[in-house]
C-alpha positions in Angstrom: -108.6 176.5 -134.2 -105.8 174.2 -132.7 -102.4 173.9 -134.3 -100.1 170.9 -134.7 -97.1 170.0 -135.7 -96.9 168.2 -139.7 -94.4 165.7 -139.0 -93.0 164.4 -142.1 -90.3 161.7 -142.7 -88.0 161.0 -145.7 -87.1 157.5 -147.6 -84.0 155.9 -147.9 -81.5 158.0 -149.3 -83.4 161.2 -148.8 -82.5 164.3 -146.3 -84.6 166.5 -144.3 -84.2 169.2 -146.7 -85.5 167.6 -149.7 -88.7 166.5 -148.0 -89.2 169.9 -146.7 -90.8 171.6 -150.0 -93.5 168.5 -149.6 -94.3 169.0 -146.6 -94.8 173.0 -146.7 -97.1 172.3 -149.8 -99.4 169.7 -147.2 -99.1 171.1 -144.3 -102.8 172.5 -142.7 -103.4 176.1 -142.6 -101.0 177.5 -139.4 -99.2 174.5 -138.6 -95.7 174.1 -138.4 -93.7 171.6 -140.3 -90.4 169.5 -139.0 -88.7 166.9 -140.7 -86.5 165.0 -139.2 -83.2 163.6 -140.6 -81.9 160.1 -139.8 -78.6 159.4 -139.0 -77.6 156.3 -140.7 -75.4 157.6 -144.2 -76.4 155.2 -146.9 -72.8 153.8 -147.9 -73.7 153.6 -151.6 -76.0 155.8 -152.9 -75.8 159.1 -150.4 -78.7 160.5 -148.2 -79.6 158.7 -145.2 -81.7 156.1 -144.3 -83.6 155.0 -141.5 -82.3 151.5 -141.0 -80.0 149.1 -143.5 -80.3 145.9 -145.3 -78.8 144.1 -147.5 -82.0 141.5 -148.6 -85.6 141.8 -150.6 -87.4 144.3 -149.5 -90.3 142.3 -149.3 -88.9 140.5 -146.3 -89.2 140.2 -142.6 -86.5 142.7 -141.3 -83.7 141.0 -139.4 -82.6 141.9 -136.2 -79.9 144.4 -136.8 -82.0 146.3 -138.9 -85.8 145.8 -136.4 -82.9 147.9 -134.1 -82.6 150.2 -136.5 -85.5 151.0 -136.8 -86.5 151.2 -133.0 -83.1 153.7 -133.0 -85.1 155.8 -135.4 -88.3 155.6 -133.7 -86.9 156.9 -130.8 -84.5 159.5 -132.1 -88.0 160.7 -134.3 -89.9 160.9 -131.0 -87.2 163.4 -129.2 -87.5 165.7 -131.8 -91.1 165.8 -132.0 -92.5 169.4 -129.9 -95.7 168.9 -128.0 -99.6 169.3 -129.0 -101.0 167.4 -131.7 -99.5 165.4 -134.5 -100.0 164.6 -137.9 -97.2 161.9 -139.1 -96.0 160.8 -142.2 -93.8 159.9 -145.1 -92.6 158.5 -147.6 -91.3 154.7 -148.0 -89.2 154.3 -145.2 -90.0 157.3 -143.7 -93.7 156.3 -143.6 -93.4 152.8 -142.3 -91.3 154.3 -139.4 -94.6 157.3 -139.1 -96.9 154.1 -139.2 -94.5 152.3 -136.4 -94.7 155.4 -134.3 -98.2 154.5 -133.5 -97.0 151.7 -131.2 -95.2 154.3 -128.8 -97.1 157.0 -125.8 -96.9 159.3 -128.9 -99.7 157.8 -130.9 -101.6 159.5 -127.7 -101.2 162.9 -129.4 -100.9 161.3 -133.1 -104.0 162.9 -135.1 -103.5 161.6 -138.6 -101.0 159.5 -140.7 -99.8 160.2 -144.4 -98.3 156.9 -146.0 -96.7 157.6 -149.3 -95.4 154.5 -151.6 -94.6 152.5 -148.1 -95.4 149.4 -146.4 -95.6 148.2 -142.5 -92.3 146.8 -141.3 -93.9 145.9 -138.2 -97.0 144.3 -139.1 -97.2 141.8 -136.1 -97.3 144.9 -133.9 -99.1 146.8 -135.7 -102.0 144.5 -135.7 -102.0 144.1 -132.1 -101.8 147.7 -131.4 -104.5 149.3 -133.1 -107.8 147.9 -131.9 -106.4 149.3 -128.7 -106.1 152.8 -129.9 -109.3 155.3 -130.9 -108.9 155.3 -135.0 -108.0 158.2 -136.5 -107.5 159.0 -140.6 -104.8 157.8 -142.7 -104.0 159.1 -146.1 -102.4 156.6 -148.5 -100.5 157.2 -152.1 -99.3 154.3 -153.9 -98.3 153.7 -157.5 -99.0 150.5 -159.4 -95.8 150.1 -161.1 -93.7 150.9 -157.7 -90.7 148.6 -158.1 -89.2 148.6 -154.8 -92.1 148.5 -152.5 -95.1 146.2 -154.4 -98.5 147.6 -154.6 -99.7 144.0 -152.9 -97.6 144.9 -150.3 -98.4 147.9 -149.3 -102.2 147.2 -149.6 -101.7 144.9 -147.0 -100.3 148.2 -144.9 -103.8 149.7 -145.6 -105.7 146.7 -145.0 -104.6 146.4 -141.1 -105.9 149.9 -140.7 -109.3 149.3 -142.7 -109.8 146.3 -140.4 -109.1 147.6 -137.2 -111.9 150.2 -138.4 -109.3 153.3 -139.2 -110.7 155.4 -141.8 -108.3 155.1 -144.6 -108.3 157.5 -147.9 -106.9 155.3 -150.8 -104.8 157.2 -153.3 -103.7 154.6 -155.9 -102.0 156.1 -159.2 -100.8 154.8 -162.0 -96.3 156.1 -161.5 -94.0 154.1 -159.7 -92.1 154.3 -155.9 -92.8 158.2 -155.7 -95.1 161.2 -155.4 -97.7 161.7 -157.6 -98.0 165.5 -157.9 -101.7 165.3 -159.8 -103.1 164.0 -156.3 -101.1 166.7 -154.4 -104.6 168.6 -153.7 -106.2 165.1 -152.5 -103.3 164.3 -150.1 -103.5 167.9 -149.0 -107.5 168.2 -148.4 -107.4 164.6 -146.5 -104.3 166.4 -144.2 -106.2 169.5 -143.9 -109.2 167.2 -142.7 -106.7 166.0 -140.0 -106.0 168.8 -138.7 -109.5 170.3 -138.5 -110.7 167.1 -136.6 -109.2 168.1 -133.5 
C-alpha cells in the first residue's frame, strides 16, 4: 500500500493547530498529516488567514487579495513533502486546496476535501481541469452557511462534475462548519483516495 501525505488547510481565523485534531480523525490508514499555517494575522478577530478583504464574500477577489492568495499557494506548496497528495480544507483553506490544482502539484494531487468553501478562482479553474486526469473530491456544505452561500459553493462542485471529476456531495442541514454526523462519510470517501493509488 502507498502512503501520502493528508494535507489539510484552515479558514480564516483558524491555526494549524486547531485543524490538526480534524485531520488526524480523516486521515487514511498510515498516512501522515501536515497542516500548514498562513501567515497573514487577521487584525480583528485573531488566527490567520489566507488572504484579506474588506468586501462580500460573494465577490470577485480584487487584486491585492488574488496576490494573496497566489502568496499562499505558493508558501502551501513549499511545505508540502513529496509522494502523493490528498488536499483539503475548510472555507478558505479549501478554496486555496481547490486552487492548488492549477500549479505542477496537481501532478501528485490524488484527492480533494472541500469543507463549507467555494472557488475563488473559478475562471482558472474551469480552464484547468479538462486538462488534468479527474480524480475524487469530497464536498461538505451546510444549508444555512451564512458566510459562504450554499448556491455558491454548488457552483464550486459543479465545475468539477462537469469537467467529469467524481464528486461526493455531503450537504447537511448546520451552517459555515463541520458537520461531525458525516465525519465517517468524509473519512470513507478520503480513505477511498488514498486506496486509489
Amino acid at each position: 500500500m502507498t502512503s501520502g501525505t493528508l494535507v489539510m488547510l484552515h479558514g480564516m481565523t483558524g491555526t494549524s493547530e486547531k485543524m490538526q485534531p480534524l485531520a488526524e480523525s480523516l486521515a487514511p490508514n498510515g498516512w501522515n498529516v501536515i497542516c500548514p499555517q498562513a501567515e497573514i494575522e487577521h487584525p480583528t478577530r485573531g488566527g490567520f488567514a489566507w488572504w484579506l478583504r474588506a468586501e462580500d464574500p460573494t465577490l470577485p477577489l480584487g487584486s491585492e487579495s488574488q496576490t494573496q492568495v497566489e502568496d499562499s499557494m505558493q508558501r502551501v506548496i513549499r511545505e508540502i513533502p513529496n509522494g502523493p497528495v490528498i488536499i483539503g480544507g475548510f472555507s478558505q483553506g479549501g478554496a486555496i486546496a481547490s486552487a492548488l490544482l492549477e500549479t505542477d502539484l496537481h501532478e501528485r494531487i490524488v484527492g480533494l476535501v472541500l469543507i463549507g468553501t467555494k472557488t475563488v478562482r473559478p475562471d482558472f479553474l474551469t480552464e484547468s481541469l479538462p486538462f488534468l486526469k479527474p480524480r475524487e473530491v469530497v464536498w461538505m456544505h451546510g444549508i444555512k452557511d451564512h458566510l459562504v452561500p450554499l448556491e455558491v459553493a454548488i457552483e464550486h462542485a459543479e465545475i468539477y462534475e462537469s469537467a467529469g471529476w467524481p464528486v461526493t456531495r455531503l450537504e447537511h442541514e448546520k451552517g459555515h462548519m463541520v458537520n461531525l454526523n458525516q465525519l465517517d462519510e468524509l473519512k470513507n470517501s478520503i480513505q477511498r483516495m488514498a486506496d486509489s493509488i
